[in-house]
Structure formats: structure tokens, C-alpha cells
PAMIBA-804180 format. One record per atom (N, C-alpha, C, O): residue in three letters; atom name; y, z negated, x negated. Coordinates in Angstrom, 2 decimals. Layout:
BEGIN
TORFI   code   site        py        pz        px
TORFI    Ala     CA         Y         Z         X
...
This chain:
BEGIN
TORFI   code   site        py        pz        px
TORFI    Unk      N     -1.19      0.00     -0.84
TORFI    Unk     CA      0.00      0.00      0.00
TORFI    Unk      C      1.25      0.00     -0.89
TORFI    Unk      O      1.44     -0.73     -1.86
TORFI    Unk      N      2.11      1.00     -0.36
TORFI    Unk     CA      3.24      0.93     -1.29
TORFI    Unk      C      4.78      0.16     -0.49
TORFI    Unk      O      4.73      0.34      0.72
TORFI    Unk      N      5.83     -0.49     -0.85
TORFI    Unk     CA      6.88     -1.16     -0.61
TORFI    Unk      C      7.17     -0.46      0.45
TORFI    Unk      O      8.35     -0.74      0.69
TORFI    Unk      N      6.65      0.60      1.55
TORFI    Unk     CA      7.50      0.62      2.55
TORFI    Unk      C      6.56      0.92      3.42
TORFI    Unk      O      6.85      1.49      4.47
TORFI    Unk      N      5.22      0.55      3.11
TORFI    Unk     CA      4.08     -0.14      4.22
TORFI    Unk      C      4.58     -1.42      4.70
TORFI    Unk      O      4.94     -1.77      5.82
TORFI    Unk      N      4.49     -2.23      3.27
TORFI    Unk     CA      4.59     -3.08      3.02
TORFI    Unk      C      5.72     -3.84      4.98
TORFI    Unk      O      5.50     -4.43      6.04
TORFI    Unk      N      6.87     -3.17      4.13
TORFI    Unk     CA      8.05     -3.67      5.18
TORFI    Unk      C      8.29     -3.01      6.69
TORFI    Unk      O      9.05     -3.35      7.59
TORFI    Unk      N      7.36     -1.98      6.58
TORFI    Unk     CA      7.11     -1.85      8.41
TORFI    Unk      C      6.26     -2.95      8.93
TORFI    Unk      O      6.63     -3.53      9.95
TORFI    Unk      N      5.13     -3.32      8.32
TORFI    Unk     CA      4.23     -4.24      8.89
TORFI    Unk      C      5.06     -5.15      8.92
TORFI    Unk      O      5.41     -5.30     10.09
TORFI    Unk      N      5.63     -5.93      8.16
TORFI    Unk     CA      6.32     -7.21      8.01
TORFI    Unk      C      7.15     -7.00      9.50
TORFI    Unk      O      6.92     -7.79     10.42
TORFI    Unk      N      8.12     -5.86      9.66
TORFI    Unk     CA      8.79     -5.97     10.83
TORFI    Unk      C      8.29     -5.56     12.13
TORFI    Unk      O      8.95     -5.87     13.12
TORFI    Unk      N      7.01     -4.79     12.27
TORFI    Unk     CA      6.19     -4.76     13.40
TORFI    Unk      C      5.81     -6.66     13.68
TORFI    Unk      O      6.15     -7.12     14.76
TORFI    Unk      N      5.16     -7.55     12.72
TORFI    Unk     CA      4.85     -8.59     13.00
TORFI    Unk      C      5.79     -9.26     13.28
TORFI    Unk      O      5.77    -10.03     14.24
TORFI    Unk      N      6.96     -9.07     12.40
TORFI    Unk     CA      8.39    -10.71     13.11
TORFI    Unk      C      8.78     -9.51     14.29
TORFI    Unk      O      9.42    -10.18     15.09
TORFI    Unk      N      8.75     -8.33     14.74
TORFI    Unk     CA      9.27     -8.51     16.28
TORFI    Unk      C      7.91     -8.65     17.41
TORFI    Unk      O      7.93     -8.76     18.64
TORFI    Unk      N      6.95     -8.60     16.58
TORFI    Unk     CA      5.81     -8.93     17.80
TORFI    Unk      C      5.57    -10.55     18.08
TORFI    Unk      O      5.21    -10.94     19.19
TORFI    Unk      N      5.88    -11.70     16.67
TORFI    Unk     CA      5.83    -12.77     16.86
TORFI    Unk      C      7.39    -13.03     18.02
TORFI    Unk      O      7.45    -14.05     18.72
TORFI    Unk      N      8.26    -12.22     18.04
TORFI    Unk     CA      9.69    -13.21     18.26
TORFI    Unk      C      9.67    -12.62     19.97
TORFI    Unk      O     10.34    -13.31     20.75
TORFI    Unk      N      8.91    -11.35     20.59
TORFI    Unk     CA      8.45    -11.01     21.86
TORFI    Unk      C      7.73    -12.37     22.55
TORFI    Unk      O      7.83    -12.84     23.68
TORFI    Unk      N      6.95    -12.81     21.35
TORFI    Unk     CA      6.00    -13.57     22.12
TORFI    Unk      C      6.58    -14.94     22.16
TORFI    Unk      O      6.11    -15.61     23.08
TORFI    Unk      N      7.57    -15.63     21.34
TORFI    Unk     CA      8.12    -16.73     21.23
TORFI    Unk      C      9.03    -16.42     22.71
TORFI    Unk      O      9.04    -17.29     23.59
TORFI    Unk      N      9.75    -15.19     22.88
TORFI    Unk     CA     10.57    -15.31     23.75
TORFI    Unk      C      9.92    -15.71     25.10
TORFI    Unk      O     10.32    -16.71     25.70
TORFI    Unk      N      8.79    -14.86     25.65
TORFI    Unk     CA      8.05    -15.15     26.82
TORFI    Unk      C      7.80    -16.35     26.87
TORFI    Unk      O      8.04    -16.95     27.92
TORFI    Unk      N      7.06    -17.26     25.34
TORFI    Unk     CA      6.70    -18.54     25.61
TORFI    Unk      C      8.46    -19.53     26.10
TORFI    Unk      O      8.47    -20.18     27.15
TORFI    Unk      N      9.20    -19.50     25.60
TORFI    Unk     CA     10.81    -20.25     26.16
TORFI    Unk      C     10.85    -19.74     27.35
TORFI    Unk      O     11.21    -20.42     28.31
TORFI    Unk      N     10.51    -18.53     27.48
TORFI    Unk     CA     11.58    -18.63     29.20
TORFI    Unk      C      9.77    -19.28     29.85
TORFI    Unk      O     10.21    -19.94     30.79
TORFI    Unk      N      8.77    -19.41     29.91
TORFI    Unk     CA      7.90    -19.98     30.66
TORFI    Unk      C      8.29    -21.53     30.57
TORFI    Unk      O      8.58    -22.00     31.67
TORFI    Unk      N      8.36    -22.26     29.67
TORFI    Unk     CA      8.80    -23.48     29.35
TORFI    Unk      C     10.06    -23.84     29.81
TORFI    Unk      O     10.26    -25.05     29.87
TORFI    Unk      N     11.14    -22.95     30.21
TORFI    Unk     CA     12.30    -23.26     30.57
TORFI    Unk      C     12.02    -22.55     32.25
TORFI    Unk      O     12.89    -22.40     33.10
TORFI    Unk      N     11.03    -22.31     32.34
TORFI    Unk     CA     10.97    -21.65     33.91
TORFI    Unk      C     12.16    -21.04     34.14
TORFI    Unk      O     13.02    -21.37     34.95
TORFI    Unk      N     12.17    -19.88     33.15
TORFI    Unk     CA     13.45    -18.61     33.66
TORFI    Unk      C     12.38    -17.33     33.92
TORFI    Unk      O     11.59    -16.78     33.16
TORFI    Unk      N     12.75    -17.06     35.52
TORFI    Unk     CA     12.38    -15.66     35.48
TORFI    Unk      C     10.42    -15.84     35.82
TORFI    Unk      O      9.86    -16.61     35.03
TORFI    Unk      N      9.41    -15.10     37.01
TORFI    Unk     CA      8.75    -15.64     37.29
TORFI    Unk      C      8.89    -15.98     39.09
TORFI    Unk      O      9.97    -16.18     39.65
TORFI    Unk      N      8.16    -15.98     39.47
TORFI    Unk     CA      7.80    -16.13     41.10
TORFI    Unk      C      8.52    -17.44     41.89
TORFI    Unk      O      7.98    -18.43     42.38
TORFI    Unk      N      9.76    -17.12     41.83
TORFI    Unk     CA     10.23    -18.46     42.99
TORFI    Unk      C     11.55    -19.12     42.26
TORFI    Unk      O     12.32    -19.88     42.85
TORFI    Unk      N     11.73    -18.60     40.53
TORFI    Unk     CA     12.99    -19.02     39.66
TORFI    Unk      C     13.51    -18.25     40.30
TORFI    Unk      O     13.58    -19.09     41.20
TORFI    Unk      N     14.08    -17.19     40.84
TORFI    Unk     CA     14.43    -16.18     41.38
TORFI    Unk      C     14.87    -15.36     40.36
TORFI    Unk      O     16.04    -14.95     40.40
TORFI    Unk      N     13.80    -14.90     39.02
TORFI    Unk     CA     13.99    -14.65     38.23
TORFI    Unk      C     13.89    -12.60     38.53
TORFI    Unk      O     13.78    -11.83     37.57
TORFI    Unk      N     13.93    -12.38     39.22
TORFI    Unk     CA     13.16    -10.89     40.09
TORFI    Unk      C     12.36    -10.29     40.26
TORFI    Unk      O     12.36     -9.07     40.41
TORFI    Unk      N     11.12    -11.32     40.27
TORFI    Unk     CA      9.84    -11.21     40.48
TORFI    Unk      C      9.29    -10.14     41.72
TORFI    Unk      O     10.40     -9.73     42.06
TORFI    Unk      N      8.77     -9.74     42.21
TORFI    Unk     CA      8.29     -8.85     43.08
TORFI    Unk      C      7.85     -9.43     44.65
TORFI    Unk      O      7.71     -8.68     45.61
TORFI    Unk      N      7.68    -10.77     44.68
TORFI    Unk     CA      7.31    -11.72     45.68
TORFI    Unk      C      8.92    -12.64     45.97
TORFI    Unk      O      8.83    -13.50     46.85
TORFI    Unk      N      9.76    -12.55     45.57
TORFI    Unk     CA     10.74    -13.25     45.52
TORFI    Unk      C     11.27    -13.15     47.46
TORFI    Unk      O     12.18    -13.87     47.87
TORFI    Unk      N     10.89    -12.64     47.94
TORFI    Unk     CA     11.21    -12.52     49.42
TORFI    Unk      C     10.50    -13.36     50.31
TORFI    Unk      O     10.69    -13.95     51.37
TORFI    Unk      N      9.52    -13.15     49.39
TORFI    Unk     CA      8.03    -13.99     50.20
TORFI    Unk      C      8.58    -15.43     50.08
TORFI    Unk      O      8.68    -16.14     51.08
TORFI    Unk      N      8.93    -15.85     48.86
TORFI    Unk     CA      8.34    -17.02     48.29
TORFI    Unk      C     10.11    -18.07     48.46
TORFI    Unk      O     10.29    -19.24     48.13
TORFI    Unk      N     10.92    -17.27     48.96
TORFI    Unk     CA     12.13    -18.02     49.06
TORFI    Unk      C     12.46    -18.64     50.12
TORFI    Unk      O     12.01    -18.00     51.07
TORFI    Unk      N     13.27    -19.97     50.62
TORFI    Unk     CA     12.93    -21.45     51.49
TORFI    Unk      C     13.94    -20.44     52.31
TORFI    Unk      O     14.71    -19.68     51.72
TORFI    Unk      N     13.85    -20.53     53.49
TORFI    Unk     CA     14.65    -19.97     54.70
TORFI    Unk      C     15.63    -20.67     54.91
TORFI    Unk      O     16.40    -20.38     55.84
């Protein structure tokens, strides 16, 4: 592998780790998702009258 394998992989992995950090915060902060009224697809269903 030469220095510019090297640094695609490196940046395929920190934006595939920082995708997945993001999903994990907004689940933990319950942003976005069925009933946060985050614009989920059920959001009609699932909202208090």
C-alpha cells in the first residue's frame, strides 16, 4: 500500500466511525425517531390529539 491508500482508508474509517457516533447521540438524546417528532413516517399516527 502506498501513502494515498493509506489516507483514503483512514478517511473512509473516521467518517464511517463519526456516522455512527452521530446516530448513537441523537438515539441517546432521543432526537429524531417515532414520536420525538423527529419526521419519522408514523408521526401522525403516534401524536397525542
Amino acid at each position: 500500500m502506498n501513502a494515498f491508500d493509506i489516507v483514503v482508508t483512514v478517511i473512509i474509517a473516521v467518517s464511517a466511525l463519526a456516522v455512527t457516533g452521530w446516530l448513537i447521540y441523537k438515539k441517546v438524546k432521543r432526537k429524531g425517531g417515532c414520536c420525538d417528532c423527529g419526521g419519522c413516517t408514523a408521526c401522525d399516527k403516534c401524536k397525542k390529539k
